[in-house]
C-alpha positions as CSV (number, residue, x, y, z in Angstrom):
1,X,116.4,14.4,-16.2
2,X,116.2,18.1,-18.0
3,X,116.2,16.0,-21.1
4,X,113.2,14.5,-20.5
5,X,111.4,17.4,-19.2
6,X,112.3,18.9,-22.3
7,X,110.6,16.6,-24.2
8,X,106.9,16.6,-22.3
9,X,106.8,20.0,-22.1
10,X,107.5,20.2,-25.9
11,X,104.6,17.4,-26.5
12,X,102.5,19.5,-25.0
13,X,103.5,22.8,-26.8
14,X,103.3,20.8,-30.4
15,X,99.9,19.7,-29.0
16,X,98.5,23.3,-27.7
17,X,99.8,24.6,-31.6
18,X,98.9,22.0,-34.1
19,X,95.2,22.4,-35.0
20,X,92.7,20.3,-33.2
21,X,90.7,17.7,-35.5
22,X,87.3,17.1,-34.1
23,X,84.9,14.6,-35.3
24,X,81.4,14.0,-34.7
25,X,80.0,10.5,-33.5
26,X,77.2,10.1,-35.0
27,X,76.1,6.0,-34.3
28,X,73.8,6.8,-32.0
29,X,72.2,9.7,-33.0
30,X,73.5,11.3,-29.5
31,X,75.4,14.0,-31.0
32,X,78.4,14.3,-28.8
33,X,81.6,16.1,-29.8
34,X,85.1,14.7,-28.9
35,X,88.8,15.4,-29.5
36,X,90.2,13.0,-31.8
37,X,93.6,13.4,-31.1
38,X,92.9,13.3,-27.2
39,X,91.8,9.5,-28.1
40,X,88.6,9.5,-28.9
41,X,85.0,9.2,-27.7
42,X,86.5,6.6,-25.5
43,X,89.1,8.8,-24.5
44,X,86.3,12.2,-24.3
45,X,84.1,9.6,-22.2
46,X,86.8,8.4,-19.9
47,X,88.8,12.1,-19.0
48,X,87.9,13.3,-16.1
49,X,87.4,16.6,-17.1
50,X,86.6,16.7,-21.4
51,X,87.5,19.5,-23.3
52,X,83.9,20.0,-24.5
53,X,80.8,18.8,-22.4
54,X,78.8,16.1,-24.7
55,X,75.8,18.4,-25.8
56,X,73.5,15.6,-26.3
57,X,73.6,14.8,-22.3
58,X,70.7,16.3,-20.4
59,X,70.5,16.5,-17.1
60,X,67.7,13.5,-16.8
61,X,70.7,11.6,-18.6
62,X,73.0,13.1,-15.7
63,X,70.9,12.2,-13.0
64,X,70.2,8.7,-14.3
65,X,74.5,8.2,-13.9
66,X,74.5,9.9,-10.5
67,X,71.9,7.3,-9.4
68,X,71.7,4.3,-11.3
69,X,69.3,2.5,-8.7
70,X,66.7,4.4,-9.3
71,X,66.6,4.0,-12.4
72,X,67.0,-0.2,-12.1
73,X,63.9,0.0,-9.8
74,X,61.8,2.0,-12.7
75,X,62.6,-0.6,-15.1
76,X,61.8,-3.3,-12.8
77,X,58.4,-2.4,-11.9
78,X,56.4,-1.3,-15.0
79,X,53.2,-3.0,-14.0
80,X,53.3,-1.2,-10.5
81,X,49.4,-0.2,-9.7
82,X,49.4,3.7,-8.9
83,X,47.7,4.2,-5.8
84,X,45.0,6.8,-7.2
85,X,44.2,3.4,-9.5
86,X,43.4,0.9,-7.2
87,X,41.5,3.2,-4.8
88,X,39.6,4.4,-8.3
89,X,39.2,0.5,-8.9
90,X,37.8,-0.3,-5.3
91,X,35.4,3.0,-5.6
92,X,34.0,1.6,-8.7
93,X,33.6,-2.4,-7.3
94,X,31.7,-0.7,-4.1
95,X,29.3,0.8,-6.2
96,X,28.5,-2.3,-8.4
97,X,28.3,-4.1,-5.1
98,X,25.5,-1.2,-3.7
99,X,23.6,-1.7,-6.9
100,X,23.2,-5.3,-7.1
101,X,22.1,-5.1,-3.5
102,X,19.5,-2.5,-4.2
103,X,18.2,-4.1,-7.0
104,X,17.4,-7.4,-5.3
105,X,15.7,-5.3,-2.6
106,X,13.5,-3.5,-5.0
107,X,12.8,-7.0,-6.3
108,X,11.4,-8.7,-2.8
109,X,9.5,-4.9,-2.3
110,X,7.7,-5.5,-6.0
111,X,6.7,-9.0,-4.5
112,X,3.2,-8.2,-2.6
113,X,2.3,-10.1,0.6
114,X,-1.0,-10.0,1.6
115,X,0.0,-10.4,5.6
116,X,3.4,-11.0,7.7
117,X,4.5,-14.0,7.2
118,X,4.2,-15.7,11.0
119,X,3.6,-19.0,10.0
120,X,6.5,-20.8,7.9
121,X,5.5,-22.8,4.6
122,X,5.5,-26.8,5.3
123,X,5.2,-29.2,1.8
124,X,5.1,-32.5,1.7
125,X,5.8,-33.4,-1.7
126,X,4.3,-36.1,-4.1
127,X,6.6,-38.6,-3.7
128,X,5.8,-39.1,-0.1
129,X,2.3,-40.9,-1.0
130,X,2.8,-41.4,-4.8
131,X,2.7,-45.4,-5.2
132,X,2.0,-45.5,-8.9
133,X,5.7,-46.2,-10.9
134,X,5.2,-44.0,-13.3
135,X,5.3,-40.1,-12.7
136,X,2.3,-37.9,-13.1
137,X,1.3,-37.1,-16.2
138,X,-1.3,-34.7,-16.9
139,X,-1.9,-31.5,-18.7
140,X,0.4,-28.9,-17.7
141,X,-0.4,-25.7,-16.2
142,X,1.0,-22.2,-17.5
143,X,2.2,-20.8,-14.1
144,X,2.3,-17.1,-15.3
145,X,-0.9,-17.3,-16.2
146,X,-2.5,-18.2,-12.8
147,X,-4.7,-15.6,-11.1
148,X,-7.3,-17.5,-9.0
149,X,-7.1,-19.9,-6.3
150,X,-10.4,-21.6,-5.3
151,X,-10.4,-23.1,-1.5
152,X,-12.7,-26.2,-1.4
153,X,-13.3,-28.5,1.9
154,X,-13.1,-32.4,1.3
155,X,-16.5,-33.5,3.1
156,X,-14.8,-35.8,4.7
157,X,-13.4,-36.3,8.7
158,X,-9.8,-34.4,9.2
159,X,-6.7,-35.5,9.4
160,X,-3.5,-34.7,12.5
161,X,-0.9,-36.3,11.7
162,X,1.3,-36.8,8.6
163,X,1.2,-40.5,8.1
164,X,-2.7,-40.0,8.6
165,X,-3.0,-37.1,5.8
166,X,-0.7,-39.1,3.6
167,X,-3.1,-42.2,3.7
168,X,-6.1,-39.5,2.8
169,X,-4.4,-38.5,-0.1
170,X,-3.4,-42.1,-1.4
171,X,-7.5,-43.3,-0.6
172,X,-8.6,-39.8,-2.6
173,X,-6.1,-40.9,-5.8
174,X,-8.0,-44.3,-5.6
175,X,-11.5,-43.0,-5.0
176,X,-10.7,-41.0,-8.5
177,X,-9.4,-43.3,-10.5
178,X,-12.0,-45.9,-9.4
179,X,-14.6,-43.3,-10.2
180,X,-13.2,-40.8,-13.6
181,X,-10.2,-43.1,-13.9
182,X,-8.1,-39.5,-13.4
183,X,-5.6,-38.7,-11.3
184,X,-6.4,-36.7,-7.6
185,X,-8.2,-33.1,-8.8
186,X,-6.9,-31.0,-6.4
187,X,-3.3,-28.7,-6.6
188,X,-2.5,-29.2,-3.3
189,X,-4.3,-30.1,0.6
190,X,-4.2,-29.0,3.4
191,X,-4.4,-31.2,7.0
192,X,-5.3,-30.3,10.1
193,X,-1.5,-30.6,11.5
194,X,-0.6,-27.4,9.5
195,X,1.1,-29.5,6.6
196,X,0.5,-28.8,2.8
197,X,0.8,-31.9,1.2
198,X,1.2,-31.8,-3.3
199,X,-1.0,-33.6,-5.4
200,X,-0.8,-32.2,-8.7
201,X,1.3,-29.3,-7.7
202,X,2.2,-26.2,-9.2
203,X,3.0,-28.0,-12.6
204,X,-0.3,-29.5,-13.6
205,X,-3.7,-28.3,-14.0
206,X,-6.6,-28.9,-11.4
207,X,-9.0,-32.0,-12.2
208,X,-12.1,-30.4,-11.3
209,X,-14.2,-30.5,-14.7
210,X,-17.0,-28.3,-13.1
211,X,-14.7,-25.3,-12.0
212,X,-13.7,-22.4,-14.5
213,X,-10.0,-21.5,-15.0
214,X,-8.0,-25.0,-15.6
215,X,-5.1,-23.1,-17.3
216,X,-5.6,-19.8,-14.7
217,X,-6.9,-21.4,-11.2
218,X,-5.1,-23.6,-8.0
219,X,-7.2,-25.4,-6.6
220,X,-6.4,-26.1,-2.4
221,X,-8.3,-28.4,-0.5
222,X,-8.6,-28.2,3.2
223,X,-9.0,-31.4,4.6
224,X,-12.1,-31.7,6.6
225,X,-15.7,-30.9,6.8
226,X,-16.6,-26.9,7.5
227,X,-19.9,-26.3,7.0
228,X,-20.3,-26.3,11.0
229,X,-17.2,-25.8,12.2
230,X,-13.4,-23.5,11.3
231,X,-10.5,-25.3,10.4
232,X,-7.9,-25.5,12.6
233,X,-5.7,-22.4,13.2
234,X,-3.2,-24.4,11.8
235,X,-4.5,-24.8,8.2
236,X,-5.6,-21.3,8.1
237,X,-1.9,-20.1,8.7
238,X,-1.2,-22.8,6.5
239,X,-3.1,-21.6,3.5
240,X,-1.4,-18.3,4.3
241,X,1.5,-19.0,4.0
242,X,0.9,-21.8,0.8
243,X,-0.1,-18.4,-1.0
244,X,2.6,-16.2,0.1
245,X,4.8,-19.4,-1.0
246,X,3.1,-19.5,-4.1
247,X,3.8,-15.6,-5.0
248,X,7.5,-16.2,-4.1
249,X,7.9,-19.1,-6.8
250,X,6.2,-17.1,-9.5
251,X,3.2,-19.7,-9.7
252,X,1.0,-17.5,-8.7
253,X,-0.1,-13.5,-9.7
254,X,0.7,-11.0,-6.9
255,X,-2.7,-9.6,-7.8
256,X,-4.6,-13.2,-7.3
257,X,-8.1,-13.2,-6.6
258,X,-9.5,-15.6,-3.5
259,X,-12.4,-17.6,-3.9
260,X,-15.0,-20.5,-2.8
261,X,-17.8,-22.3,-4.8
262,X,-21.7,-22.3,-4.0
263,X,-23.1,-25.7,-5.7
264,X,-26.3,-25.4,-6.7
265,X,-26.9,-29.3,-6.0
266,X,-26.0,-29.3,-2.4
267,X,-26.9,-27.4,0.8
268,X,-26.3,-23.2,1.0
269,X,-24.5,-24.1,4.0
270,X,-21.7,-26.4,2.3
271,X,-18.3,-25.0,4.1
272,X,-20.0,-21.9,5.2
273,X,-17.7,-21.3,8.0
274,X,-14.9,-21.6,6.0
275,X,-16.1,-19.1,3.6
276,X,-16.8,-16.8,6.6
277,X,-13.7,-16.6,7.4
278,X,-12.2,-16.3,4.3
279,X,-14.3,-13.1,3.3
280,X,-12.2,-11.5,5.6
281,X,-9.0,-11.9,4.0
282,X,-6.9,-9.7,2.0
283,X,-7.8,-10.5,-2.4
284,X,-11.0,-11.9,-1.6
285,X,-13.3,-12.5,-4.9
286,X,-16.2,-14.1,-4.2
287,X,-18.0,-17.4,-4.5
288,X,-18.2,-18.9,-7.8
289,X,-21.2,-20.5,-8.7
290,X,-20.8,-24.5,-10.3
């Protein structure tokens, strides 16, 4: 037993005297110092308490071995959003939002109505009364070009009901081809039930060879005879709201001018009541003499 004590303690003298060899490692670039004879980096790595502290360890290294969670949860979540991000992102989105919605409001306020719209827009459309098999087929009509609409009456007796003003439209296509083998002159008609019904539309230019302005002019008739007596209050807030209609689709200027005709071949009465009226309105520009 004092033999072998002996012995260690004698290891540990020869080992306190002989020189000490270090050695540098040097694979990784870290730098670290370690005893060689003390068994080496492994051994440095492994001891409890090192004879030299590895120089190359900081303490972000340290703390990254005292809490190896943390650092597992870093590396797991590199595309994390930061908070001040996303609220940056949803401040920005808000804004595109608030401009978009102010732009389509300075839009409808660049659009310029003439009165409150009180009286909503009814169309009956070609189809309804078109018989022929063929579509129309006219000259078409440059609808950023049109500035005018001229109001005309029909001379004829009114019409109440829809299946009535389709039937009117369908005789007046006959009565045109029969007479200038052309299609029904007028854009569009009004009845006395309120109801704008399409004849050549927005797409086409009027028929009328005596009025000015094919390529720049709507022509509306209002169905009836109104040299004695008003339209209906029903096709007046009907043509109201066929022009306010009109502005909205972009077939027609804003700025439009109102008119009526004064034929020198028939009586200075012809649909003076109507025109009496109409004098009154908002873009009113006279009669236009045919």
């Amino acid at each position: 037993m004092f033999q072998a004590a002996r012995s260690v303690a004698a290891s540990s003298s020869a080992r306190l005297q002989g020189p000490l060899v270090w050695n540098r490692k040097t694979a990784d670039g870290g730098g670290d110092w370690y005893d060689v004879e003390a068994g080496g980096s492994e051994g440095a790595e492994n001891e409890r308490t090192p004879l030299l502290l590895l120089s190359g360890r900081g303490r972000n290294a340290q703390l990254n071995e005292r809490h190896p969670v943390s650092k597992q949860r870093r590396i797991q979540d590199p595309n994390k959003v930061h908070p001040v991000a996303l609220l940056l992102m949803l401040a920005l989105l808000a804004i595109l939002m608030l401009g978009i919605v102010i732009g389509a409001y300075l839009l409808v306020l660049q659009i310029d109505r003439p009165w409150p719209v009180s009286h909503p827009f009814f169309l009956v459309e070609r189809p309804a009364w078109w018989y022929h098999s063929k579509e129309l087929q006219t000259v078409a009509l440059d609808r950023a070009a049109v500035k005018d609409v001229i109001v005309l009456h029909t001379h004829t007796g009114s019409c109440f009901g829809e299946e009535e003003c389709l039937r009117f439209l369908q005789q007046t296509e006959d009565r045109s081809w029969a007479d200038r083998n052309d299609h029904i002159p007028y854009n569009f008609l009004i009845g006395g039930d309120g109801i704008t019904y399409e004849a050549r539309g927005w797409k086409y230019q009027h028929g009328f060879q005596y009025l000015p302005g094919k390529n720049s002019t709507l022509v509306v008739g209002m169905i009836g005879d109104f040299s004695q007596r008003h339209p209906t209050d029903k096709q007046y807030a009907e043509l109201k709201a066929f022009l306010t209609e009109s502005i909205r689709r972009f077939s027609l200027s804003p700025h439009y001018k109102l008119h009526g005709i004064v034929n020198g071949t028939q009586s200075t009465e012809d649909a003076t009541t109507l025109y009496h009226q109409l004098q009154r309105w908002p873009h009113w520009g006279g009669l236009v003499p045919v």
